[in-house]
C-alpha positions in Angstrom: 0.1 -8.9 5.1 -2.8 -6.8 4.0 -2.5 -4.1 1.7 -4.3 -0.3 1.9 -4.6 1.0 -1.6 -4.6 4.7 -1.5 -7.3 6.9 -3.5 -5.2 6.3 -6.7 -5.4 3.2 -7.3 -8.9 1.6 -7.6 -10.9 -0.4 -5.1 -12.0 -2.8 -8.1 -8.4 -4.3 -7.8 -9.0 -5.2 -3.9 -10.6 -8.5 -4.9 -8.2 -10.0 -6.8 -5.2 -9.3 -3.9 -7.3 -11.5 -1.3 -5.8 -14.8 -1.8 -2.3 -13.4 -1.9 -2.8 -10.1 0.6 -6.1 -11.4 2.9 -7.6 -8.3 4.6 -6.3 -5.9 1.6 -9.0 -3.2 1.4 -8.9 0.3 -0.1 -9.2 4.0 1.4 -12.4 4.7 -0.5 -13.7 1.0 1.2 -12.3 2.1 4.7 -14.5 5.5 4.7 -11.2 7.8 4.3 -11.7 9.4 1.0 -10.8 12.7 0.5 -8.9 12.0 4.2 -5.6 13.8 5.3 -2.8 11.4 4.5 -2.2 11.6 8.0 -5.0 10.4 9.2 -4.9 7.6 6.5 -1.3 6.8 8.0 -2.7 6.9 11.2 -5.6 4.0 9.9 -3.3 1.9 8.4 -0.8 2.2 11.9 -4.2 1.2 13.8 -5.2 -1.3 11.7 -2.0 -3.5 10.9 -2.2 -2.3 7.1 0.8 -1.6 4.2 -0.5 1.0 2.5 0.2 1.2 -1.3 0.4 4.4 -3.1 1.7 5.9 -6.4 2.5 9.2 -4.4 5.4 9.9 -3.1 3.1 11.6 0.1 3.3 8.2 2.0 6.9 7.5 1.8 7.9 11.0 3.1 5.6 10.2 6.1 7.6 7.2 6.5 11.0 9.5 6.6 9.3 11.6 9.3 7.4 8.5 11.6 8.7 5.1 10.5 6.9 1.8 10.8 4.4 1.1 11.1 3.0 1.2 8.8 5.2 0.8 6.1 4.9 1.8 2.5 4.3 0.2 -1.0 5.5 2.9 -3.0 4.7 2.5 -6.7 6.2 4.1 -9.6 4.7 2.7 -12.8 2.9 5.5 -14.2 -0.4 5.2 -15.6 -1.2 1.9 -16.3 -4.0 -0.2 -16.0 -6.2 -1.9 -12.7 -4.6 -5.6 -14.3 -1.5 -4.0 -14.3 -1.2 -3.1 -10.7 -2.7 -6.0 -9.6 -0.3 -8.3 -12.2 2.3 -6.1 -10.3 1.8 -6.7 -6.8 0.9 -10.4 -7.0 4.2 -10.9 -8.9 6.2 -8.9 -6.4 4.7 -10.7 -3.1 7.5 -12.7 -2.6 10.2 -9.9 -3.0 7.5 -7.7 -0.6 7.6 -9.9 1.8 11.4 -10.8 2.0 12.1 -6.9 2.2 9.7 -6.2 4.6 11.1 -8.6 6.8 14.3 -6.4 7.5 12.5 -4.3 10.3 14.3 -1.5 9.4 12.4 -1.1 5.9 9.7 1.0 5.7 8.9 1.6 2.2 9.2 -0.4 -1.3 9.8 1.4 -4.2 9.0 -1.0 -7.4 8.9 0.3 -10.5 
């Protein structure tokens, strides 16, 4: 599974998700900043991607469209880069296990 990290979250984290999420990138990395979230949804769909967000933006798409893709919806605030990182890698398991019920399309973890 590879991970799209939206415009909030920085691209200094991609790095260190590449041995647990291979592929992972960033919008800002892709060329999509300042990009209509559809068209970033529409990316991700093209591109086999989960994108992860702290905005509830991508989780309504997922209300309105469904998968793909499908949704890594953060709510932790306004922590640090290790923190998100520390929170994702711990999570993989439980992210992957969810998102094998084809019938989920977005992760809340907070």
């Amino acid at each position: 599974m590879k991970l799209l990290l939206d415009e909030n979250l920085s691209r200094r984290i991609v790095p260190f998700l590449q041995t647990a999420f291979p592929g992972s990138s960033q919008i800002v990395l892709e060329g999509l900043e300042q990009s209509f979230d559809l068209d970033i949804w529409q990316y991700a769909k093209a591109n086999d991607f989960v994108i992860v967000t702290k905005d509830s933006d991508f989780y309504e798409l997922s209300l309105l469209y469904g998968t793909p893709p499908r949704v890594i919806w953060l709510q932790v605030g306004n922590v640090t880069k290790g923190k998100i990182t520390q929170i994702l890698l711990e999570h993989r398991d439980a992210i992957e296990q969810r998102f094998a019920n084809p019938e989920t399309a977005c992760i809340e973890i907070g």
